[in-house]
Structure formats: C-alpha cells, structure tokens
C-alpha positions as semicolon CSV with decimal commas, in nm:
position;residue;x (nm);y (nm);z (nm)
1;X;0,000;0,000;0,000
2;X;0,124;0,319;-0,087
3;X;0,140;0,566;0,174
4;X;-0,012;0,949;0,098
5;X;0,218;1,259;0,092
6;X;0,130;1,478;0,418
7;X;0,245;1,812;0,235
8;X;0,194;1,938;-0,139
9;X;0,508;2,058;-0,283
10;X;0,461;2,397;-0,532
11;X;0,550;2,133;-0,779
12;X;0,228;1,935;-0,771
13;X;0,002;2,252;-0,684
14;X;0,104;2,410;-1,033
15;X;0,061;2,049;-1,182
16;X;-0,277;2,055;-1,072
17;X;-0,345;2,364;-1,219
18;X;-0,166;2,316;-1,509
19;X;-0,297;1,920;-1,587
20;X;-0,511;1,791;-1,405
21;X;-0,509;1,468;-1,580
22;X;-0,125;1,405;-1,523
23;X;-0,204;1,460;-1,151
24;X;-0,437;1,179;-1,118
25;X;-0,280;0,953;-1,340
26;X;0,032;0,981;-1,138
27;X;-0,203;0,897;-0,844
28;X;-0,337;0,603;-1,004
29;X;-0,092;0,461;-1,193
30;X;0,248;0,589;-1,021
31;X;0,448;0,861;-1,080
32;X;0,584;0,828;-1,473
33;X;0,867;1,094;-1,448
34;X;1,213;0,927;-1,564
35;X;1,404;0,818;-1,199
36;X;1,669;1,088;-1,271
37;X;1,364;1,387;-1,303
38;X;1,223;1,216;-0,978
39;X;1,607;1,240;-0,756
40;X;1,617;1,587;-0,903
41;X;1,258;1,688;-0,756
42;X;1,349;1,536;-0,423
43;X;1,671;1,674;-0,380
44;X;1,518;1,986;-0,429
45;X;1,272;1,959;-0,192
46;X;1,553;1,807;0,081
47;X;1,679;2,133;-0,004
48;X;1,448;2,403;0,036
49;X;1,294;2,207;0,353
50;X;1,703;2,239;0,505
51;X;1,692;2,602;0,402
52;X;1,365;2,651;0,653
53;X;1,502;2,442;0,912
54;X;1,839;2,580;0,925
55;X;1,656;2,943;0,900
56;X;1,383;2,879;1,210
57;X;1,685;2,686;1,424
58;X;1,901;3,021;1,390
59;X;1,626;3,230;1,480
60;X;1,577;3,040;1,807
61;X;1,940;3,000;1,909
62;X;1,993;3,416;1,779
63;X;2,067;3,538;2,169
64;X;2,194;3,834;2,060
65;X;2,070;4,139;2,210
66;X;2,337;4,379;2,300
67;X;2,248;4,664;2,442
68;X;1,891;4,496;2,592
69;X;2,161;4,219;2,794
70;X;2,370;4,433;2,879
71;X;2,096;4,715;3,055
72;X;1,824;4,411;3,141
73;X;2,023;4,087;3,156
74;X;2,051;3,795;2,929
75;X;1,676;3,613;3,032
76;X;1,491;3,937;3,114
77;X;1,138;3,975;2,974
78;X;1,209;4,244;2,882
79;X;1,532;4,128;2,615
80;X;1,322;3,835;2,559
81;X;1,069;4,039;2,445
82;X;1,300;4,279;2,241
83;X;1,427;3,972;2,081
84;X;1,065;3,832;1,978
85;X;0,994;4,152;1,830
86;X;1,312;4,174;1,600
87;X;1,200;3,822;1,490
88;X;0,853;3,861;1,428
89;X;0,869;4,227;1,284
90;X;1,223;4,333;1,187
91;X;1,384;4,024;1,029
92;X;1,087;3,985;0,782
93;X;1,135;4,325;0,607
94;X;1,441;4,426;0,407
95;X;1,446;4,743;0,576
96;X;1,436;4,570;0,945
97;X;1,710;4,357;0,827
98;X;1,941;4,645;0,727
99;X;1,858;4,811;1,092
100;X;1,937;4,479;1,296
101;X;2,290;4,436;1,071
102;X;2,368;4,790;1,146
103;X;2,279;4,765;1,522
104;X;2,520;4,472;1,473
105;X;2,772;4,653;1,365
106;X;2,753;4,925;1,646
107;X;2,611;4,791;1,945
108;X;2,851;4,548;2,066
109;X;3,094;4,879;2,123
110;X;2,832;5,061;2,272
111;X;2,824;4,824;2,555
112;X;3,152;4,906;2,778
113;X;3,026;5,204;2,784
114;X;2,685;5,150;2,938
115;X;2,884;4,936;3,195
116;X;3,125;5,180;3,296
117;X;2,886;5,532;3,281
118;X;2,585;5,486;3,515
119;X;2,443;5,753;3,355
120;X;2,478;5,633;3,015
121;X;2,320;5,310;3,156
122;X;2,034;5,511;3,283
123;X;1,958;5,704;2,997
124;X;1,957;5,358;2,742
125;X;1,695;5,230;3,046
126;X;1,477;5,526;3,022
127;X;1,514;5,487;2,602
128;X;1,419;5,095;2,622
129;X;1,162;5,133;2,887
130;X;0,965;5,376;2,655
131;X;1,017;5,180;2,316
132;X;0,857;4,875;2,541
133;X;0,561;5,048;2,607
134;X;0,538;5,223;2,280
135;X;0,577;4,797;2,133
136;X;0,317;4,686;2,421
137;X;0,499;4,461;2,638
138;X;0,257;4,370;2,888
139;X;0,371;4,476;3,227
C-alpha cells in the first residue's frame, strides 16, 4: 500500500493547475517521471525544507541582544521580548534587516560604555523602557 504525501510541494500545486489529468494519473498509476527527473525533484525539496530548518533553528538559538543584555540581563522579559519583536517584525522586512545588521555593527561597542557610565546606563533604560511600552509589552 502506498502511503499518501502529508504536504503538497509547489510542484504538484502548479501540476494541478496546469494538468489535471497528469495529476491523477500519477495517483493512479504511479508517478511516470524518468528516476533521474524524480532524484532531481526530491533533492530539491531536501533542499528548500534544510533552508527553513536551518533558517527557524538560527532564529531560536539568535541570543543576541546587545544593548537589551547588557541594561536588562541575558533572560529578562524584557530582552526576551526585544528579541521576539526583532524576529517577528524586523527580520521579515528588508528594511528591518538592514537596521538589525547595522545595530550589529555598532552595538557590541556601545556596551563598555553602558557598563562603565551609570548615567549612560540610565539614559539607554529610560530609552528601552519607553520603546517597550510604545511595542506593548505587557507589564
């Protein structure tokens, strides 16, 4: 007995639409496409499905949160939070991903300096605080 896919590839969603016949023969009667067409298609699915894996298992290791660690701590809710939001909204959009590479860039030398000025330190709070409320963490 042959066992049913539990995911559509783009592949066979544009074969639908584009023969409808094909599709259900292949159901029916097996997949026709020469073995070497067939490895091709599956490696390129391995593929992209690595790609999203690879993608969503950097996402949930990225820790980094410079300036967030450094004034809240490395578990705070509030860095968590900071983190979840540069997942969910700035990694999506080109212009997100531009401002989290450029933070990047310039935060990790921003951060001796909030350790040694107290003042500094308080000022970045007061500047996080207020972009938390302005994002809606729940307090």
């Amino acid at each position: 007995m042959r066992r049913a896919k539990k995911y559509h590839t783009i592949t066979d969603i544009v074969g639908t639409v584009y023969c409808e016949q094909k599709v259900v023969f292949d159901r029916e009667r097996g997949d026709a496409r020469p073995l070497e067409v067939r490895a091709k298609a599956a490696a390129g699915t391995f593929e992209h499905l690595r790609f999203q894996v690879e993608g969503q298992t950097r996402a949930a290791i990225d820790r980094r949160c410079f300036i967030a660690t450094a004034i809240y701590g490395p578990d705070a809710a509030e860095t968590n939070f900071l983190r979840a939001w540069r997942d969910r909204v700035l990694m999506p959009a080109m212009v997100g991903r531009l401002f989290v590479r450029a933070y990047y860039v310039v935060s990790p030398g921003l951060v001796p300096l909030l350790c040694r000025s107290r003042c500094a330190a308080t000022a970045v709070r007061a500047g996080l605080n207020a972009l938390l409320r302005l994002l809606g963490m729940p307090r």
